[in-house]
C-alpha positions in Angstrom: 0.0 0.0 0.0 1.5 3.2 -0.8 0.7 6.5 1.2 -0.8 9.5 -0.5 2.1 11.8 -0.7 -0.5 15.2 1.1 -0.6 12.1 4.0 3.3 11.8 4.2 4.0 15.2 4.5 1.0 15.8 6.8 2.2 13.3 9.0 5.6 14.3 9.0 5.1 17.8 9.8 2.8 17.3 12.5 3.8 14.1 14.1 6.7 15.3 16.5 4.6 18.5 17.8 1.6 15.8 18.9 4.2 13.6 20.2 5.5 15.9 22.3 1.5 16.5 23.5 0.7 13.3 24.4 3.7 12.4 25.9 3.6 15.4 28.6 0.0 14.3 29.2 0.6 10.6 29.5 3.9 10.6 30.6 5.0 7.9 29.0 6.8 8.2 26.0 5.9 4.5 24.6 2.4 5.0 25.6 2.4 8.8 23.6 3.7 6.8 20.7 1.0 4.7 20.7 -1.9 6.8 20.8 -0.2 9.3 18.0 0.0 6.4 16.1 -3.1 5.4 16.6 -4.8 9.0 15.7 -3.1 9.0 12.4 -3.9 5.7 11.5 -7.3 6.6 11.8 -6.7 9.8 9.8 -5.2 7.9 7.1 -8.2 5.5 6.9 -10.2 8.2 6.5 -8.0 10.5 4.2 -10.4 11.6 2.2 -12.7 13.5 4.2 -10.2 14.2 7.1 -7.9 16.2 4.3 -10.9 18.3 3.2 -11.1 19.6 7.1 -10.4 23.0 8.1 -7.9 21.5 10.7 -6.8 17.9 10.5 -4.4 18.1 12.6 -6.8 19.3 14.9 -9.2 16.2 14.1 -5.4 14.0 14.5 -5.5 15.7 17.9 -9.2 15.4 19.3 -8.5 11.3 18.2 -5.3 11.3 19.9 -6.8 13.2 23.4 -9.9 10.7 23.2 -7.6 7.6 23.4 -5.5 9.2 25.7 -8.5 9.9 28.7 -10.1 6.6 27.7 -6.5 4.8 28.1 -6.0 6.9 31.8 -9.9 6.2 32.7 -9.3 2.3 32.4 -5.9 2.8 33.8 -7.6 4.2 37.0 -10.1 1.6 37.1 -7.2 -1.1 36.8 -4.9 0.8 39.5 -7.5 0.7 41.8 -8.4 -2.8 41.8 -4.5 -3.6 41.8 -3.3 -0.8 44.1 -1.4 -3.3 46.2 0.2 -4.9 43.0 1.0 -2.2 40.7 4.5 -0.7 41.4 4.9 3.6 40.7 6.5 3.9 37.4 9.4 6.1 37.1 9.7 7.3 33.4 12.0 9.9 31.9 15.6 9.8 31.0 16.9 12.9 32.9 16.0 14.9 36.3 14.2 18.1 34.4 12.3 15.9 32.4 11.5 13.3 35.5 10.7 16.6 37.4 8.1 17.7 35.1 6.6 14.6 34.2 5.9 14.0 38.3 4.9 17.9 38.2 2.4 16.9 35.4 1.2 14.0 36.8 0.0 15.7 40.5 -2.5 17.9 38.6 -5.8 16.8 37.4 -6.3 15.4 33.8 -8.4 18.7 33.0 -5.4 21.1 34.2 -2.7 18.8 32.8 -5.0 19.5 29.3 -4.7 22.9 29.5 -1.1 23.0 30.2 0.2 21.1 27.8 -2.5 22.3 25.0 -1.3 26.0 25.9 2.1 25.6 26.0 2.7 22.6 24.1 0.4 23.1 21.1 0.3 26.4 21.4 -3.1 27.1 21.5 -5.1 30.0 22.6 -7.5 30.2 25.9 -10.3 30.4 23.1 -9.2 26.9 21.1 -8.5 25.1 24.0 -12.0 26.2 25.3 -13.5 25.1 21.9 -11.5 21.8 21.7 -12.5 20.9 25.5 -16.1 22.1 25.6 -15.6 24.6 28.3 -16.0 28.6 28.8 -13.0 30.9 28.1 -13.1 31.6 31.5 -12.9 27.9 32.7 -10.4 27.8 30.5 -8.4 30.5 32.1 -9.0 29.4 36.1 -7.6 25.5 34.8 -4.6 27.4 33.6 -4.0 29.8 36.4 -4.5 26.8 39.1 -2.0 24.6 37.2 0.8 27.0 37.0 0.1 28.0 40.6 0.5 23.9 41.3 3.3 23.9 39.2 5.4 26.5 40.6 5.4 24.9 44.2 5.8 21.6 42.8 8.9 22.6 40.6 9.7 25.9 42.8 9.4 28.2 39.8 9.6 31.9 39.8 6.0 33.6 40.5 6.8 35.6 37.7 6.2 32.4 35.3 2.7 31.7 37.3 1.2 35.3 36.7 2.3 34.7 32.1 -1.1 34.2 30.0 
């Protein structure tokens, strides 16, 4: 099977950025490749209409986020009925990154969302509020309460906490 060449180049442009998404949400690495993977395979199924779309990558994204939270939700089902068995996993191959990732992982899955579609995709308060189904404002409190969290968790300047 050979891939569309519009697909390719889609793919290869956007892949690393959504990586790097889903891999500060997760925390895993493997488990980011997995569900990136998984978006665009989708995407490619469905090529044709998913090229016509204002913003496939977008569409790539929304897939990716999906399998993400459905992948944590049955994680936390699993961890809970194991919590005795399951060991903490430890991922990351320096300190700064280990640092964040723990960092990432205190906050709740709809402030670890907003942080990483902020500063990792580099969307606005308004497309984050759209992609989530949220008010602006929501939008804006999930930020400001992460950074907060952040900062004592990583013992960042205040000057970082106050940045929109």
């Amino acid at each position: 099977m050979t891939v569309a060449p519009d697909f390719a180049e889609f793919y290869s442009a956007t892949y690393p950025r959504l990586l790097t998404q889903l891999y500060a949400f997760a925390g895993d690495r493997a488990d980011a490749q997995d569900l990136v993977q998984e978006a665009f395979t989708r995407a490619f199924a469905q090529w044709a209409t998913v090229s016509t779309f204002d913003d496939p990558v977008g569409w790539v994204r929304r897939v990716a986020w999906n399998l993400a939270i459905s992948r944590w939700r049955r994680a936390k089902r699993l961890l809970h009925a194991r919590r005795e068995l399951v060991a903490d996993d430890v991922p990351g191959p320096d300190e700064l990154s280990l640092d964040l990732v723990r960092a990432l992982r205190q906050l709740t899955p709809p402030l670890r969302q907003a942080v990483v579609l902020h500063y990792l995709a580099d969307l606005s308060v308004q497309e984050i509020a759209a992609f989530v189904g949220a008010p602006d404002g929501t939008v804006k409190a999930r930020l400001h309460r992460a950074r907060t969290t952040l900062s004592r968790l990583l013992s960042v300047d205040e000057e970082w906490v106050s940045h929109d």
